[in-house]
C-alpha positions in Angstrom: -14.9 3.5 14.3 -14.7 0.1 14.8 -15.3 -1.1 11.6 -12.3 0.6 10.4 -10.0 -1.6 13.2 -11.9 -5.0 12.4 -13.2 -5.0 15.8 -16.2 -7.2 14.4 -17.4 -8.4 17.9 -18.4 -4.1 18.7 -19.7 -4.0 15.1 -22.0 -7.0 15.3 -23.1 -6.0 19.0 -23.9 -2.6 17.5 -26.2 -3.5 14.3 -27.9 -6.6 16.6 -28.5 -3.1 19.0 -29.1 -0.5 16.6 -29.3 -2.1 12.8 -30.1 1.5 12.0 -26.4 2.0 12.3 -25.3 0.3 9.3 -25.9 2.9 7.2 -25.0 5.8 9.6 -22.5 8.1 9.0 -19.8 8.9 11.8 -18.6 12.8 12.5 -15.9 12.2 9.7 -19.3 11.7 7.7 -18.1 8.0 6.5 -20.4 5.0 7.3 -19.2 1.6 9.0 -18.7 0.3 4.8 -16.9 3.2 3.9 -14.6 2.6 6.8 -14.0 -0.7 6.5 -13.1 -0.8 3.0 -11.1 2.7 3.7 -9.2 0.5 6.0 -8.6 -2.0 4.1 -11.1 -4.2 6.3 -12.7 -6.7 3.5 -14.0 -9.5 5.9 -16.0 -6.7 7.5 -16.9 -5.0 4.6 -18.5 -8.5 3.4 -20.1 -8.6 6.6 -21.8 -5.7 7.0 -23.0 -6.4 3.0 -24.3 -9.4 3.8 -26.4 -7.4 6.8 -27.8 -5.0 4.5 -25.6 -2.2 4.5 -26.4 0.1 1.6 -23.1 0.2 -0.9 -24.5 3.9 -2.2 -24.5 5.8 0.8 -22.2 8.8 -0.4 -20.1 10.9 2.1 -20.1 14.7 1.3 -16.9 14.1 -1.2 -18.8 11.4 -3.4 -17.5 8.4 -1.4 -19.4 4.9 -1.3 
């Protein structure tokens, strides 16, 4: 996912696409926030925050 490598041109491109897919969940059921703060990706985590990303989205295991 690209949120996970701080690829934040592809993540930007993808939410001004889809902004639907800030908040959806990838087959290893973790959403772009998840990923990015998984991956130790703050700037992006910030940045999808600031574009409405929900911070209680859970993964099956309780993650948000």
């Amino acid at each position: 996912m690209a949120a996970a490598f701080g690829d934040m041109a592809a993540v930007q491109e993808e939410v001004r696409k889809r902004p639907a897919s800030l908040d959806e969940k990838s087959p290893q059921d973790m959403t772009p926030l998840v990923s990015a703060v998984a991956a130790g990706q703050l700037e992006m985590a910030r940045w999808l925050l600031d574009q409405g990303a929900d911070p209680n989205v859970q993964t099956v295991e309780g993650l948000s």
